[in-house]
C-alpha positions in Angstrom: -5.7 127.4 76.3 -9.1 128.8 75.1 -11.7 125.8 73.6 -11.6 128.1 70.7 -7.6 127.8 70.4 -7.8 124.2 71.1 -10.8 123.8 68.1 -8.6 125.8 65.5 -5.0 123.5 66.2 -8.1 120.1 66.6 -9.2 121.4 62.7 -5.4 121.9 62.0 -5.1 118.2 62.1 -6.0 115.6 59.2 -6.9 112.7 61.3 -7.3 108.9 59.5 -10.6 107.6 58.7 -10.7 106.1 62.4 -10.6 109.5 63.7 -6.3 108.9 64.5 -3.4 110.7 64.0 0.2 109.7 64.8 2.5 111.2 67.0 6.2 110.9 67.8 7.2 111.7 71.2 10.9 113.7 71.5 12.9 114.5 74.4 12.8 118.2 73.9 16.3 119.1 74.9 18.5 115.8 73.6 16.3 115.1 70.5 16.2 111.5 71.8 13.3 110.0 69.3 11.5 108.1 72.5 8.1 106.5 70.5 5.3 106.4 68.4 1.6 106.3 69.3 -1.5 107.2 68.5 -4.0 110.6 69.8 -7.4 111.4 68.8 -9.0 114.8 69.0 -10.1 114.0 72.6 -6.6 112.8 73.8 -4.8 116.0 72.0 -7.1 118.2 73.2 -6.5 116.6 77.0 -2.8 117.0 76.5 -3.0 120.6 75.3 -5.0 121.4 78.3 -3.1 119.4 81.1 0.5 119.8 79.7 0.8 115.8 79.9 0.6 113.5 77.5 -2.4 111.7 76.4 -2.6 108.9 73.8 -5.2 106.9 72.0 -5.0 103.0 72.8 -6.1 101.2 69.6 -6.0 97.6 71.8 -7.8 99.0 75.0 -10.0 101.3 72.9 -9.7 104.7 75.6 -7.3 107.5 76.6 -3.8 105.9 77.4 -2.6 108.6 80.3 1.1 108.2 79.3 2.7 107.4 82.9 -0.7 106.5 85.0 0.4 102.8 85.5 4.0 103.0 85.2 4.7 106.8 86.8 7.0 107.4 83.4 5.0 110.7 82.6 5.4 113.3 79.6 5.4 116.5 80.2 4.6 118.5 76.4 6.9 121.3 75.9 5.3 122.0 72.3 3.3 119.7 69.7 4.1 120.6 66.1 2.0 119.2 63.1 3.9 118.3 60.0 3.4 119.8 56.7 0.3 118.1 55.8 -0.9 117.7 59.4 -1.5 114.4 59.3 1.7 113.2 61.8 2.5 115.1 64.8 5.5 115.7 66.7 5.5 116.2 70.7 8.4 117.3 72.4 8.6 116.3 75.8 10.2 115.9 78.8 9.9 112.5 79.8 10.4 111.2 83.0 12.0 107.9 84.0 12.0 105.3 80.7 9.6 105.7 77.8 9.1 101.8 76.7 6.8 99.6 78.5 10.1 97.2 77.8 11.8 99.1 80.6 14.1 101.0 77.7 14.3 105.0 77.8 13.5 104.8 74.1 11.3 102.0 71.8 13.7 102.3 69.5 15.9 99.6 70.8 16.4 97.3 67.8 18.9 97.5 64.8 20.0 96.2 61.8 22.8 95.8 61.8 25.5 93.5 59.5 22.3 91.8 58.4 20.7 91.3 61.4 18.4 92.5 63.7 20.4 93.3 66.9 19.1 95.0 70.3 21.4 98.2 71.1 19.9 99.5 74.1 19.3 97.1 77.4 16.6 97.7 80.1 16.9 100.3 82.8 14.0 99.0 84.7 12.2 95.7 84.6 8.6 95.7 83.2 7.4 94.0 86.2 8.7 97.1 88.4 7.3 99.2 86.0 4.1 97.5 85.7 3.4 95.1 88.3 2.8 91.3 87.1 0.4 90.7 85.0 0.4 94.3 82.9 0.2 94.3 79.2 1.1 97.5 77.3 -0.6 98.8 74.6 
C-alpha cells in the first residue's frame, strides 16, 4: 500500500483527543468477536503495511505487536471504519487464542440469571502463553 493510500484511510479516521481509536478484532470467516483494543495512526498504519496486527498499549505506552510475546498473531484480512470513523473493525485470522487469559475470545464472561458467570474456560495457561512473570496490557 502507497504512503499516499495509507495517509487518505489515516485522515479517514477520527481519533480521540489522545490521538486513539478503538478497534474490534473478528475472526474473518466465523464472525467470532475476539477483543477490543486500542491503535494509533502509527500502529494502523504498521498493520496496513505488514498485514499483522498492531495495537496501541495505553499501560506500556508503545506499539503492542499482537502475538510477539505469546506467538497468538493476527493476520488482517480487511479493517473497516464505522460510519463516523471513530471505531474500527479488523477482521482477522487469528492464530492460536486471542486473550492473554488463555481464552480464544475476551469475551468470556456473562450475565447470566443475575449473575456474572464465565462461559468459556482456558485453552492454554497464561504462563505457557507468557512465561511467569508477564502482565498483559
Amino acid at each position: 500500500m502507497s504512503e499516499n493510500t495509507t495517509d487518505t484511510i489515516l485522515d479517514a479516521i477520527r481519533f480521540d483527543a489522545n490521538g486513539l481509536v478503538p478497534a474490534i478484532a473478528q475472526q474473518h470467516d466465523t464472525l467470532e468477536v475476539l477483543m477490543m483494543a486500542w491503535m494509533n495512526r502509527e500502529s494502523i498504519a504498521e498493520t496496513l503495511a505488514t498485514g499483522r496486527v498492531c495495537y496501541y498499549s495505553r499501560s506500556r505506552g508503545k506499539l503492542w505487536r499482537k502475538g510477539e510475546s505469546s506467538g497468538q498473531q493476527q493476520k488482517l484480512h480487511e479493517l473497516r471504519l464505522d460510519c463516523d470513523g471513530d471505531t474500527l473493525l479488523l477482521l482477522v485470522d487469528q492464530v492460536g487464542v486471542a486473550c492473554h487469559t488463555g481464552r480464544r475470545d475476551c469475551f468470556y464472561r456473562a450475565v447470566r440469571d443475575e449473575k456474572l458467570v464465565e462461559i468459556a474456560q482456558p485453552l492454554i495457561s497464561p504462563e505457557a502463553l507468557y512465561g511467569h512473570g508477564h502482565s498483559h496490557g
